[in-house]
Backbone as CSV, one residue per row, in Angstrom:
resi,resn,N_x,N_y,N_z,CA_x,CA_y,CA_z,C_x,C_y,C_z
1,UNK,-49.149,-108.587,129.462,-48.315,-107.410,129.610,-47.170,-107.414,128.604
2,UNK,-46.679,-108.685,128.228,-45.674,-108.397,127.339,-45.857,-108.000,125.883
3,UNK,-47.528,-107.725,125.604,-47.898,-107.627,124.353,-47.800,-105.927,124.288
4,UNK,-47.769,-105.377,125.624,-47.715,-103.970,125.749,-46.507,-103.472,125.114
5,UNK,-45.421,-104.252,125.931,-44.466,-103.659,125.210,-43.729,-104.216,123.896
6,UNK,-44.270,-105.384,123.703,-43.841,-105.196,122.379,-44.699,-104.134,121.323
7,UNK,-46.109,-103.661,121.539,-46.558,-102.352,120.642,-45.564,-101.319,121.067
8,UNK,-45.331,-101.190,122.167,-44.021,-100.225,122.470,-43.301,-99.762,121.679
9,UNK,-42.486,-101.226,121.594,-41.172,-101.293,120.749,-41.878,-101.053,118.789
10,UNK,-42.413,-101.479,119.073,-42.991,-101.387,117.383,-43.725,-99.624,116.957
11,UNK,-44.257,-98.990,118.045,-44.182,-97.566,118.076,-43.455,-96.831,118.237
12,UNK,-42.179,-97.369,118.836,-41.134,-96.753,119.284,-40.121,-96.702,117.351
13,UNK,-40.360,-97.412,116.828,-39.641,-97.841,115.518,-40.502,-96.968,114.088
14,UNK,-41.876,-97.076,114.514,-42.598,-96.155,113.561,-42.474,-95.069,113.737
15,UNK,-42.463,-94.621,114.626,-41.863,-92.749,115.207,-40.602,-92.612,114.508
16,UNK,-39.265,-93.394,114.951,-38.222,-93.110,114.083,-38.489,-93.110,112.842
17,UNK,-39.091,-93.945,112.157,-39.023,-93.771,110.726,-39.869,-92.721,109.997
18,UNK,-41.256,-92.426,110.799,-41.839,-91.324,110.431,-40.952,-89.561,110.627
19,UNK,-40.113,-89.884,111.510,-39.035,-88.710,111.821,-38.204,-88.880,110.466
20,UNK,-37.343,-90.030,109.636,-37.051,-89.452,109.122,-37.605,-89.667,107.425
21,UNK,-38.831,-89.953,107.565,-39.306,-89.970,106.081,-39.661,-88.502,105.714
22,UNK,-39.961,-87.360,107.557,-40.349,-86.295,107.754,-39.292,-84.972,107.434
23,UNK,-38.469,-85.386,107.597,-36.576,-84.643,107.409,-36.825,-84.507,106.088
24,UNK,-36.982,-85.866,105.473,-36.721,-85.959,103.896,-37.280,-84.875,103.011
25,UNK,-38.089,-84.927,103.353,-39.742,-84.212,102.920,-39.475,-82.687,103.161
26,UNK,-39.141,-82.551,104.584,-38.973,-81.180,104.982,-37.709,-80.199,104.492
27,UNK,-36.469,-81.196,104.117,-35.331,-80.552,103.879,-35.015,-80.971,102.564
28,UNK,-35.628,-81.027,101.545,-35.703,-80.992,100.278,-34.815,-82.496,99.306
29,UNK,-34.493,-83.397,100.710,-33.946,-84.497,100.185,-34.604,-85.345,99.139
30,UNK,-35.608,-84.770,98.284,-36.645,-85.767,97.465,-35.641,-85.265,96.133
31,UNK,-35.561,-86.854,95.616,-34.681,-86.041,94.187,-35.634,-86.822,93.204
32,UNK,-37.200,-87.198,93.087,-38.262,-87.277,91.645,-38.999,-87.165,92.927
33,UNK,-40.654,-87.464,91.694,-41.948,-87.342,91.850,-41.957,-88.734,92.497
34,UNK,-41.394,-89.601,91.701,-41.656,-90.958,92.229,-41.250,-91.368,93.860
35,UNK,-40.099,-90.888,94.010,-39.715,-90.932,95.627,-40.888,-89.869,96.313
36,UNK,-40.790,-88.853,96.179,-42.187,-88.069,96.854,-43.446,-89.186,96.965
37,UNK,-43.900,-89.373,95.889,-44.979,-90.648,95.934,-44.955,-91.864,96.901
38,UNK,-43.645,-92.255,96.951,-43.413,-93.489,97.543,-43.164,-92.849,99.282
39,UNK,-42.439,-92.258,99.422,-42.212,-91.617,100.945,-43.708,-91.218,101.530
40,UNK,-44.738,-90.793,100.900,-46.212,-89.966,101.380,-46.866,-91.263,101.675
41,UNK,-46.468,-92.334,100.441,-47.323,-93.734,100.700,-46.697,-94.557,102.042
42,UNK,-45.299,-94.372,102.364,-44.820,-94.984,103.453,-45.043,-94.140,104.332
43,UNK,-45.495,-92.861,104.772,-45.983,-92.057,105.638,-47.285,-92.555,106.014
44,UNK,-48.457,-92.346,105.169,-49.895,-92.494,104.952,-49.886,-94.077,105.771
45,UNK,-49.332,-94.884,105.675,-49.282,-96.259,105.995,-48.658,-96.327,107.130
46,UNK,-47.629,-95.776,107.703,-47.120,-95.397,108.974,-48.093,-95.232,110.110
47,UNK,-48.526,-93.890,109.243,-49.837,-93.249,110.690,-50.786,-94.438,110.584
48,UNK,-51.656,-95.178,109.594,-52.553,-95.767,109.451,-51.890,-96.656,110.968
49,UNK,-50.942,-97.493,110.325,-50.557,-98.779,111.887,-50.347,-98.301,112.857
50,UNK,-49.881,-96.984,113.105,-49.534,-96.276,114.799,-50.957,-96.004,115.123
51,UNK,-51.604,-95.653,114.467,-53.179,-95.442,115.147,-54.001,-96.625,114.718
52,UNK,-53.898,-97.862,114.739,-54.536,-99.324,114.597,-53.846,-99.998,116.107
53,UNK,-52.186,-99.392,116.068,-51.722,-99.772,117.690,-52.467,-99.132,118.567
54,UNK,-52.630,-97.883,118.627,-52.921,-97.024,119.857,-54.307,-97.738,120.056
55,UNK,-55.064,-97.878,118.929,-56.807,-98.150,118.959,-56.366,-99.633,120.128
56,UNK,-55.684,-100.076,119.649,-55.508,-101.577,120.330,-55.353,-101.510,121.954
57,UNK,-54.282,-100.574,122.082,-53.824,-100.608,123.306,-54.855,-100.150,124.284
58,UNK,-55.635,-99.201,123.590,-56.889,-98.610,124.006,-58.025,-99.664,124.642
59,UNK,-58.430,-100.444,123.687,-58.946,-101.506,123.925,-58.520,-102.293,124.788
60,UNK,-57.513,-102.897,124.245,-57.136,-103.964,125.596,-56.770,-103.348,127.373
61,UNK,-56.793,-102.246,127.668,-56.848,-101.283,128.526,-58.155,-101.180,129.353
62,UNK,-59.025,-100.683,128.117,-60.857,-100.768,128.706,-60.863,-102.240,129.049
63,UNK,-60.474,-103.486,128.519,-61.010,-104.525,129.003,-60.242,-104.841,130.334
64,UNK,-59.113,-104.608,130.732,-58.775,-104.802,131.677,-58.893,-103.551,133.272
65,UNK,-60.468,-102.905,132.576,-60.406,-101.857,134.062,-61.941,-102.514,134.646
């Protein structure tokens, strides 16, 4: 159980940061191409691990019903 919430806490931390890599993006805070590039790649990589957690939690869930 304590592995639960530590994905918790570690989803709970990717949400914030996807909120504000999402601001950035949305409210024109990008000042090059290169930050655009780099923010989409720390996005793209964001979702990738929040949905590698969820798959997990998923799993370890089915095994315990």
């Amino acid at each position: 159980m304590e592995d639960f919430y530590l994905v918790q806490f570690i989803q709970k931390i990717i949400k914030e940061r996807k909120r504000q890599v999402l601001d950035l993006l949305e409210n024109n805070g990008i000042n090059s191409m290169e930050q655009y590039s780099s923010l989409m790649g720390e996005l793209n990589s964001l979702n990738y691990v929040q949905q590698e957690l969820s798959d997990l939690l998923e799993k370890q869930e089915h095994m315990h019903d």
